[in-house]
N, C-alpha and C positions, 0 to 999 in steps of 0.2 A: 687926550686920552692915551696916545701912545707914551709919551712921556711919563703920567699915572702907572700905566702896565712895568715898562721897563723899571719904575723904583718901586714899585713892591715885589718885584720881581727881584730883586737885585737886596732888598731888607730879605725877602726866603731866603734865599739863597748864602745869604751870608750869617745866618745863624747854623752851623755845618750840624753842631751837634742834635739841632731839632730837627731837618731834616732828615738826619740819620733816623734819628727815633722814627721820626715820620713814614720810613720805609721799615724797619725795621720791627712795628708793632705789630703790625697782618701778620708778618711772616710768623712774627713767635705764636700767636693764639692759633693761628690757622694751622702750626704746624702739630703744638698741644692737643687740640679739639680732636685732631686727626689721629693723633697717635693714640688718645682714648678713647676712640667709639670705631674706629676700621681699621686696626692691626689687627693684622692677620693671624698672629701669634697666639696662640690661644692658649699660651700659657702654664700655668701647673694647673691638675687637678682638685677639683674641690675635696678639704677631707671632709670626712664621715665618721663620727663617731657610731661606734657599734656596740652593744651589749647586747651580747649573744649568751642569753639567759638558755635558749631554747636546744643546743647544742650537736643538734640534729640536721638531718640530710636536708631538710626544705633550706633552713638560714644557712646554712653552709653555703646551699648553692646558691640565693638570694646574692653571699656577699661576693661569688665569684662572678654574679652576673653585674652586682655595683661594680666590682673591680675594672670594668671595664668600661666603665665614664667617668668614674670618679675614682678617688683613695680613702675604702673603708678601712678605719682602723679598730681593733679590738679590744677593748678594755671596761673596768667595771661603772659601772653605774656610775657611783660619785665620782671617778675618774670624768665621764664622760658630760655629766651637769657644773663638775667643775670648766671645766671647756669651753661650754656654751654658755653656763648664766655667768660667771669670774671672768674668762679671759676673752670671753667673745672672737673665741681662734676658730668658730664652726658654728653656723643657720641653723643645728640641730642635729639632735643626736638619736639614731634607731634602735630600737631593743623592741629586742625579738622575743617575746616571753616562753616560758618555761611549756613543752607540749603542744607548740605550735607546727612541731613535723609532724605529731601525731594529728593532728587534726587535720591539717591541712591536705594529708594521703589521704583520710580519710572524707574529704568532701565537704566538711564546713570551714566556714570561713574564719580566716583568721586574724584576731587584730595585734596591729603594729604600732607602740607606742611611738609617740615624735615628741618627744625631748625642745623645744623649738625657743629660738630668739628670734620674735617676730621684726625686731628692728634691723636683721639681714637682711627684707622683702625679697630681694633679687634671688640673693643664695635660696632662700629658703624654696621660693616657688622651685630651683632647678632641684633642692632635694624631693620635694612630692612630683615631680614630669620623673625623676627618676624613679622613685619607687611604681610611677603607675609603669612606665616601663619594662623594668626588670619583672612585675607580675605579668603584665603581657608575654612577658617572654619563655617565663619560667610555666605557664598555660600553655603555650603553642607547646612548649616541650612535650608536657606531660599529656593534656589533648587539647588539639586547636579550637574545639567547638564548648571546653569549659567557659563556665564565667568565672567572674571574676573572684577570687578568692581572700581578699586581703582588705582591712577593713579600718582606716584609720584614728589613731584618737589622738589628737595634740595636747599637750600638757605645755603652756607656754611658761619657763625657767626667771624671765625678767619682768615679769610686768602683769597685768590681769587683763590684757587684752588679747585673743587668740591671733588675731590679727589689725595690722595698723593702715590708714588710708594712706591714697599718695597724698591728700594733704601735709597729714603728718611729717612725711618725706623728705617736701620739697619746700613750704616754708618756713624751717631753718635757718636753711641753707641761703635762699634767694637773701631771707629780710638780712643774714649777715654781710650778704655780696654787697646790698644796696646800701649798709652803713659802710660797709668797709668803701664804698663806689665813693660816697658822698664823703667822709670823713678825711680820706687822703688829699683828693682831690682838693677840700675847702680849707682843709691846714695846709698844703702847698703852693696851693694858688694865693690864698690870702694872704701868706708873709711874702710872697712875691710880691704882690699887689701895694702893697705897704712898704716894702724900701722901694717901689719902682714912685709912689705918689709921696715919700718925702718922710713919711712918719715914722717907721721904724727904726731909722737913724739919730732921731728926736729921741725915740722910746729907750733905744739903747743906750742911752746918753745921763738918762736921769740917774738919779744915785740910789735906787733898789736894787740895780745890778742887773748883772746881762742878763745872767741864768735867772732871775725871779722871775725878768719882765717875759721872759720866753713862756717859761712854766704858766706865767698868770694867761697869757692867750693861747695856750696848750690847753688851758683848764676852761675855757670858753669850750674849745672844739669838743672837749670831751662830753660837756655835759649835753651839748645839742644832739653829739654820736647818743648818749643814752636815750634823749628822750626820743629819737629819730627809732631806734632800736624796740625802746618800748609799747611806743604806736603801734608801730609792726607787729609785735606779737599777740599785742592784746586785741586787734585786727585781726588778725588770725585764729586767734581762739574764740572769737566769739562770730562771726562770720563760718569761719570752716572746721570750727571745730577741732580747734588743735589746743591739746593737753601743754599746760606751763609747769605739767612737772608737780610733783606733792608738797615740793618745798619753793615758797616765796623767797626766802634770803639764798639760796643755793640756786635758784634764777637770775637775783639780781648781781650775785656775785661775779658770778659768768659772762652776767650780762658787763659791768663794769672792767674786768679784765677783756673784754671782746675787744671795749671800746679803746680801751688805755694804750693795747697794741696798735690800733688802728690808727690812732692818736699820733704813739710816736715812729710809727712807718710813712705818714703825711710828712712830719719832720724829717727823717732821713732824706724822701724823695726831694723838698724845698733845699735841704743842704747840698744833694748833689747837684740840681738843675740849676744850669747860671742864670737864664733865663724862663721868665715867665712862659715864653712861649713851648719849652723842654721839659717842662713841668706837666705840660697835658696828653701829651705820647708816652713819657715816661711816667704818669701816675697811671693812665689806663694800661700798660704794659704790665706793671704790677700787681693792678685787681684785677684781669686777666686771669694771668698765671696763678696768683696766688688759689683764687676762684676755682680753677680746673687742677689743681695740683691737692688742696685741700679736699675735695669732696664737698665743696659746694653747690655744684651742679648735679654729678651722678655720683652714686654709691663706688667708692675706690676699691670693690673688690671686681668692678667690671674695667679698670684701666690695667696697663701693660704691668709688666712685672717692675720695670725701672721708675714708673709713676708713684708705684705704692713704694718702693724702697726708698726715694725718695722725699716722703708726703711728710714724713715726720719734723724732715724741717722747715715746713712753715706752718706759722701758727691757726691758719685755720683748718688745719687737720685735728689741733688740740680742741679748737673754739667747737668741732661737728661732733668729736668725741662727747665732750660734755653737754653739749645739744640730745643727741643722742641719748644720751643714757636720760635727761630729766623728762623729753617728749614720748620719745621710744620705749624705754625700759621704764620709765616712772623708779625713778631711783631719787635717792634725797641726800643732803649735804654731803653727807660721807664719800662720797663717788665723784664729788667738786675737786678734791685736793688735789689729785692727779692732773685733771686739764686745767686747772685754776693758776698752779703753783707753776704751772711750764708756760701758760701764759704772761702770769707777770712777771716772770725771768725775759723772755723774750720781748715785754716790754721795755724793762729797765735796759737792756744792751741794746736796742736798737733807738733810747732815750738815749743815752750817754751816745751813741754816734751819732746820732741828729746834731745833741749839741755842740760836739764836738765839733762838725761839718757846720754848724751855722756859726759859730765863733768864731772860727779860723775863718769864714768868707766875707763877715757881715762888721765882724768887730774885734778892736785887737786889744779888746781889757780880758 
């Protein structure tokens, strides 16, 4: 027994780079996790679009009293719909209609349009705790023992939903972690697997060539990443009721560039790792990060300022973007190009250095 203990003791130990990873992967997620959910930092203010139709002393003071949680900004209408429903830079936008000071000195109540993209949840809820706020506040001024005077109406900019469930939310996200989980993992392990029992060396050998035989067991992982991908969502939407979006090809588009990434990020990690056994610290080190840097877990307007500066370069910041807009917003092909087109760039370069890194380790045609 002792003899046992000492040589596999002595095989851990002498693979340095998987124990490294081995230490080294708590620390990266643990330190991730941490940095987006308890930094202290509380960062910049949320903006506020404003149209201040009303131009009077009640919205005046309204916005002096937002100024003080948030960054209301002032401009027109389309300005401010452009914002929320186009650039998605704002949860929603306030306008204050035209004789709402008059009314509002005068004792009835007044309503305040909300401009709203309901696929901010997060944002959005802190714009309405603000506004119920600021009229708490702006009453205690004028008198403590008023009610309430402000009366809201949503007009939601992206979509025909007023509001979205957490289902909506969070099965995205999850079913893309758990292809992205399964798909790196099974295309880096497997080609390990395969020159470690004899075959891949066989395979590399025949006269289709390196790069076809790679691509043709590339093209295996891929398609199981979709059907694995597919399950999940039509799971999803028929269980919890979660929208696939108005457009079926603009789904599956999405859905195919998800995988195709995921596909050849399994490769890159099989080219770096020498060993099978560095392949399993260092793939879950990557769906990790990648996981909590994309906004796969939580909405990335609630992570640090260096989280979101950073999100954009990896690709499941693109893959949530266009999540997003087909679940969320109910948006259809056209709103594809953007995450679709940065997708499959970011496959094709991290395809050319997989192959690149498995050629140069594996074979020297």
């Amino acid at each position: 027994m002792v003899a046992v203990f000492l040589k596999d003791l002595r095989i851990i130990f002498r693979d340095r780079w998987a124990l490294l990873f081995f230490i080294l992967v708590p620390i990266v997620v643990i330190s991730i996790i941490a940095s987006a959910l308890f930094d202290s930092d509380e960062g910049p203010k949320l903006t506020i679009p404003i149209v201040n139709e009303d131009q009077g002393p009640v919205a005046n003071a309204f916005i002096k009293l937002l100024d003080k949680h948030a960054d209301p900004v002032e401009m027109t209408r389309e300005q401010a719909e452009y914002m929320v429903r186009d650039q998605n830079r704002a949860p929603a936008a306030i306008v204050f209609p035209e004789g709402m000071s008059k009314g509002y000195l005068q004792g009835r109540t007044s309503n305040i349009t909300l401009l709203t993209d309901p696929a901010q949840a997060v944002d959005l809820q802190t714009v309405k705790v603000l506004l119920l706020l600021m009229d708490k506040e702006a009453a205690a001024l004028a008198d403590p023992l008023e009610e309430e005077r402000l009366s809201l109406k949503e007009q939601n900019l992206t979509g025909n939903q007023i509001s979205v469930t957490s289902f909506e939310q969070n099965v995205p996200g999850f079913s893309i972690m758990f292809v992205l989980l399964a798909v790196v993992f099974a295309t880096a392990m497997g080609l390990h697997d395969e020159r470690d029992w004899g075959t891949l060396p066989r395979l590399l050998v025949a006269p289709a060539g390196f790069t076809w035989m790679l691509l043709g067991k590339l093209g295996a992982r891929f398609v199981m990443g979709v059907l694995q991908m597919l399950v999940l969502f039509v799971w999803g939407h028929f269980v919890f009721s979660v929208s696939l979006g108005s457009s079926v090809l603009a789904f599956l588009l999405l859905t195919f560039a998800v995988v195709f990434v995921c596909v050849a990020l399994g490769l890159v990690v099989a080219g770096i790792a020498r060993t099978r056994e560095q392949t399993q610290p260092m793939s879950l080190a990557v769906v990790m990060a990648f996981s909590a840097l994309g906004g796969l877990w939580w909405p990335q307007s609630i992570t640090p300022d260096w989280m979101r500066e950073i999100s954009p370069l990896v690709f499941t910041t693109w893959a949530m973007r266009g999540m997003n807009d087909l679940v969320l917003r109910d948006r259809g092909l056209s709103a594809m190009v953007e995450p679709v087109t940065a997708l499959l760039l970011y496959g094709l370069v991290l395809l050319a250095i997989g192959i690149r890194l498995f050629r140069t380790r594996h074979s020297a045609r």
